[in-house]
C-alpha positions as CSV (number, residue, x, y, z in Angstrom):
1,X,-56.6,-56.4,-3.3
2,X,-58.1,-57.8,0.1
3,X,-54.1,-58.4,2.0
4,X,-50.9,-57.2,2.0
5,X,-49.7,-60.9,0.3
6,X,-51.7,-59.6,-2.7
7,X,-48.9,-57.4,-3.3
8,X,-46.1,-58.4,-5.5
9,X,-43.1,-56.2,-4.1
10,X,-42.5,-54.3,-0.9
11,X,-40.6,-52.1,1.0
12,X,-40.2,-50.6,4.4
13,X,-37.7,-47.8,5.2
14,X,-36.8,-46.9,8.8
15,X,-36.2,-43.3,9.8
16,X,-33.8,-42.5,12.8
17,X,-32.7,-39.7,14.8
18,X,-29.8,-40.8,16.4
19,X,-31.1,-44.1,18.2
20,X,-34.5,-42.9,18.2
21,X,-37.5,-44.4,15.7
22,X,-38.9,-40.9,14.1
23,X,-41.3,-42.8,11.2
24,X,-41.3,-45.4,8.8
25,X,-42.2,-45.6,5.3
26,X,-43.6,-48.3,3.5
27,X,-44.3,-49.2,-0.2
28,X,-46.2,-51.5,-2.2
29,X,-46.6,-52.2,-5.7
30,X,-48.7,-55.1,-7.7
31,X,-45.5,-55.2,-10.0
32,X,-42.6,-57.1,-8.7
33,X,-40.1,-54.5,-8.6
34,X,-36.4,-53.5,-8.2
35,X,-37.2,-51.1,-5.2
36,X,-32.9,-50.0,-4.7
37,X,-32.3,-49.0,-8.1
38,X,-35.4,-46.5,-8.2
39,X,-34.2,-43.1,-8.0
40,X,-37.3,-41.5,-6.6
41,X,-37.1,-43.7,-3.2
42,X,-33.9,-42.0,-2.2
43,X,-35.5,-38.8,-3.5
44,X,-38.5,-39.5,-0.7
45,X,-36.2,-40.7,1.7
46,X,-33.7,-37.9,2.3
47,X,-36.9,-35.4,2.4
48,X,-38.7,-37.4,4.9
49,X,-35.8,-38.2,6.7
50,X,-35.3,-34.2,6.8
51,X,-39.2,-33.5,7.9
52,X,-39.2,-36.3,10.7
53,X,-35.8,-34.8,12.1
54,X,-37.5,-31.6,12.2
55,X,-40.7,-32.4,13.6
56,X,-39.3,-34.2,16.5
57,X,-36.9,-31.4,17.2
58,X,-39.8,-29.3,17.4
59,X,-41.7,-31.3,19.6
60,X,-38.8,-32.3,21.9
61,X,-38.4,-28.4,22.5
62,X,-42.4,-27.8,22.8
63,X,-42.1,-30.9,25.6
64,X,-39.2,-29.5,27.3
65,X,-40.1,-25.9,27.4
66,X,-43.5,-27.0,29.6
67,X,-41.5,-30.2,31.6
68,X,-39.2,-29.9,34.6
69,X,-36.1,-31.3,33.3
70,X,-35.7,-33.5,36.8
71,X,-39.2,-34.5,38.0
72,X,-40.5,-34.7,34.4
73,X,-43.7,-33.2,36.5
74,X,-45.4,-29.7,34.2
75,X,-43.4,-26.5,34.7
76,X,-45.1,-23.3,37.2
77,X,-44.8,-21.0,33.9
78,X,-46.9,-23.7,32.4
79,X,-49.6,-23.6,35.4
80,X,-49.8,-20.1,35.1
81,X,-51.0,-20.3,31.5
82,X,-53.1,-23.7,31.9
83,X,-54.6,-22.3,35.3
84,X,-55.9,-19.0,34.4
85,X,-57.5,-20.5,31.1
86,X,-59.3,-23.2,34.0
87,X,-60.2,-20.3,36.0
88,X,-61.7,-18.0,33.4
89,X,-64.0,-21.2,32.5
90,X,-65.0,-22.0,35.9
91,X,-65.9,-18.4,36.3
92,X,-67.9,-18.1,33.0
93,X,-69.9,-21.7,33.1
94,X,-70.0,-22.1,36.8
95,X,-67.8,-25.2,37.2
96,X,-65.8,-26.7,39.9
97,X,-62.2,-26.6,40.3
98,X,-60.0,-27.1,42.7
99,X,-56.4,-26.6,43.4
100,X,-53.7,-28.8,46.2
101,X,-50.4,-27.5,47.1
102,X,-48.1,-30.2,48.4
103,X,-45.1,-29.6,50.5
104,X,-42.3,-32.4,51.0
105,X,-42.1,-32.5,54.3
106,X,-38.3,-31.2,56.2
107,X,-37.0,-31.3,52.7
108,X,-34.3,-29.1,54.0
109,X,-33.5,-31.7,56.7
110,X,-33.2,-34.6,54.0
111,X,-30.8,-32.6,51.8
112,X,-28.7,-31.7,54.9
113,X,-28.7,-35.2,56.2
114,X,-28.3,-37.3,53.1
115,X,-27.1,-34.8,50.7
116,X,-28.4,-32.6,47.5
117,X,-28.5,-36.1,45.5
118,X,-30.5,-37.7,48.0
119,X,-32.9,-34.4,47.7
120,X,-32.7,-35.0,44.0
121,X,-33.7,-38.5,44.5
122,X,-36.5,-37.9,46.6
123,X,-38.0,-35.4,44.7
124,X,-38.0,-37.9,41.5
125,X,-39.4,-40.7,43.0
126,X,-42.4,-38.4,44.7
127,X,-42.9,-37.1,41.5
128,X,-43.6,-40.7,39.8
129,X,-46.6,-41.2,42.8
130,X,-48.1,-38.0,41.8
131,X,-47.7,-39.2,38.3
132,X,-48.9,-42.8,38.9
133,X,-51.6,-42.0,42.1
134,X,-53.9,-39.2,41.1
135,X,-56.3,-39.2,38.5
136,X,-55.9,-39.2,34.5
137,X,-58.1,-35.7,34.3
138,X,-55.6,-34.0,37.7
139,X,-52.4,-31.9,36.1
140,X,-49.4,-32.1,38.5
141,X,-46.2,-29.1,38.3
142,X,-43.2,-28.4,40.5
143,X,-44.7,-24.9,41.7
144,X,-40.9,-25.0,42.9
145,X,-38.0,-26.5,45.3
146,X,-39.8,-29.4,47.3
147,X,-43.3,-27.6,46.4
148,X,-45.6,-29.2,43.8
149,X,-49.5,-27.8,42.3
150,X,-52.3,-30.1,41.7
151,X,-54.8,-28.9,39.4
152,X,-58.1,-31.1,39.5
153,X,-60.9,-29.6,37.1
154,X,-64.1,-30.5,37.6
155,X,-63.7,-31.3,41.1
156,X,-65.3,-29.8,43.6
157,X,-63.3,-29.9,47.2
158,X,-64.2,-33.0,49.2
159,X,-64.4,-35.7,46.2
160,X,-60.8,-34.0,45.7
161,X,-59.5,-35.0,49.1
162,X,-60.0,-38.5,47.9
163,X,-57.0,-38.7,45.4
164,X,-55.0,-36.5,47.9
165,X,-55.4,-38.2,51.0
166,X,-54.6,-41.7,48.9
167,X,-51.2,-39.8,47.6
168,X,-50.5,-38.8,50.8
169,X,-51.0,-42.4,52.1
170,X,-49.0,-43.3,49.3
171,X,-45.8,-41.5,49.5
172,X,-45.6,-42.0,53.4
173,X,-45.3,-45.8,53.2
174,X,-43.2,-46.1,50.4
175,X,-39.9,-47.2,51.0
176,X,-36.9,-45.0,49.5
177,X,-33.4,-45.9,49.8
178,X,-30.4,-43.9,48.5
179,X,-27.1,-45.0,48.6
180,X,-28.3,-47.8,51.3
181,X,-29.6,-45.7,53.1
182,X,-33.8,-45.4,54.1
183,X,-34.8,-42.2,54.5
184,X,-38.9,-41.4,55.9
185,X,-41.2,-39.3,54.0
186,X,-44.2,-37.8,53.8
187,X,-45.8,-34.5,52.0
188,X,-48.2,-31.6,53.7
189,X,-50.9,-30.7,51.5
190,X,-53.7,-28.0,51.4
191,X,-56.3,-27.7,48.9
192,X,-58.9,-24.6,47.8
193,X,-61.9,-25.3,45.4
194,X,-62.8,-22.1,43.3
195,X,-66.4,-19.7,44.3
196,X,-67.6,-17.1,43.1
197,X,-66.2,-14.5,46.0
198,X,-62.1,-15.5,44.7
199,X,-61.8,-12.9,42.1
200,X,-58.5,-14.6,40.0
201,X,-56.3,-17.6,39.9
202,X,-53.4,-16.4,41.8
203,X,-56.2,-15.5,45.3
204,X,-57.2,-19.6,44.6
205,X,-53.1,-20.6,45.1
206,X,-52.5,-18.2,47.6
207,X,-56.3,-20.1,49.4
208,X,-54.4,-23.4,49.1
209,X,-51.1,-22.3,50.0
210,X,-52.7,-21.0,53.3
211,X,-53.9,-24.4,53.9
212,X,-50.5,-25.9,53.5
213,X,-49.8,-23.6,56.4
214,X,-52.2,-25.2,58.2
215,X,-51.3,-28.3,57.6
216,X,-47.6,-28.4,58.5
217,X,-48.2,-26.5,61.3
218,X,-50.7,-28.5,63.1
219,X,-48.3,-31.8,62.6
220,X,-47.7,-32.4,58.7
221,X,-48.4,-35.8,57.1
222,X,-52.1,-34.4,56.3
223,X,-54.5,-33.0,54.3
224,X,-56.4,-30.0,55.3
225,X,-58.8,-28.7,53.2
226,X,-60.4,-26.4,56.1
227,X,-59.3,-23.1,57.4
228,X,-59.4,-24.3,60.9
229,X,-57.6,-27.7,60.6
């Protein structure tokens, strides 16, 4: 047989959960058969039907036990596990990483201006630039509130401000509108790239955390990947 149209007899069998696609079945025989009044289809059916309902619960609950239900960015208790497994590598085979933390900038003020929606709002369509700006190989989570972790491996510190300052860029000349209404922002970010003299993955955050400082308190809107910026 060189094509499906060598086949005599055919038949295809969607599998739903709800409105959702889980698999699809299909059958061919040289003999043109009578596939609806063959017992063992419905047989195969109802048990696939049963496996593809559970394997998608499965992986629905794997996806949203690691996903932030509102920014759809990684979760922090997923960083933690991810980050310490990157660190333990860099240490052992001398590789670069490093590590951003990104601060919305007067988040607070937004949600007091415009409202906790508006804050919700923002925080979504930041999210999908972090999503759609940085690299395929940099791993984004909401570290929490307005704060958000970058975690670039192989990078070492200044091909990293690249990506950054280009998301930074990004999200400050966007246009985001609520309800009518325009509302301005940009992000703060700070970025650490692992050596040898950082002795665990939680010193590397707290490095780039510091230079979130720095950067919101010498004017916000930047990048600072220096101590003394």
């Amino acid at each position: 047989l060189n094509s499906l149209e060598d086949f005599a007899s055919d038949k295809e069998i969607d599998f739903y959960y709800g409105d959702i696609l889980t698999g699809k079945l299909c059958l061919y025989s040289r003999e043109n058969l009578k596939w609806n009044k063959m017992r063992f289809i419905q047989t195969i059916k109802s048990e696939l039907d049963l496996f593809l309902k559970v394997k998608y619960l499965y992986t629905k609950t794997c996806y949203l036990s690691i996903t932030d239900e509102l920014t759809s960015l990684y979760t922090r208790r997923h960083l933690k596990s991810v980050l310490s497994q990157e660190f333990a590598r860099a240490k052992r085979y001398g590789t670069m990483m490093t590590v951003a933390m990104v601060d919305i900038d007067d988040f607070k003020k937004i949600n007091d201006v415009y409202g906790h929606l508006a804050g919700d709002y923002i925080l979504k369509e930041v999210s999908k630039i972090f999503i759609s700006t940085l690299r395929k190989t940099d791993f984004v989570y909401r570290y929490g509130g307005e704060e958000i972790c970058v975690l670039m491996p192989e990078t070492v510190l200044e091909k990293a401000y690249i990506p950054l300052e280009r998301l930074r860029s990004t999200i400050d000349k966007t246009n985001y509108v609520f309800e009518g209404r325009q509302i301005h922002v940009t992000v703060s970010i700070g970025a650490a790239m692992y050596n040898q003299d950082i002795k665990d993955s939680e010193e590397l955050v707290e490095k780039a955390d510091n230079r979130l400082y720095i950067a919101k308190k010498t004017g916000k809107n930047k990048v600072a990947i220096q101590d003394n910026e």
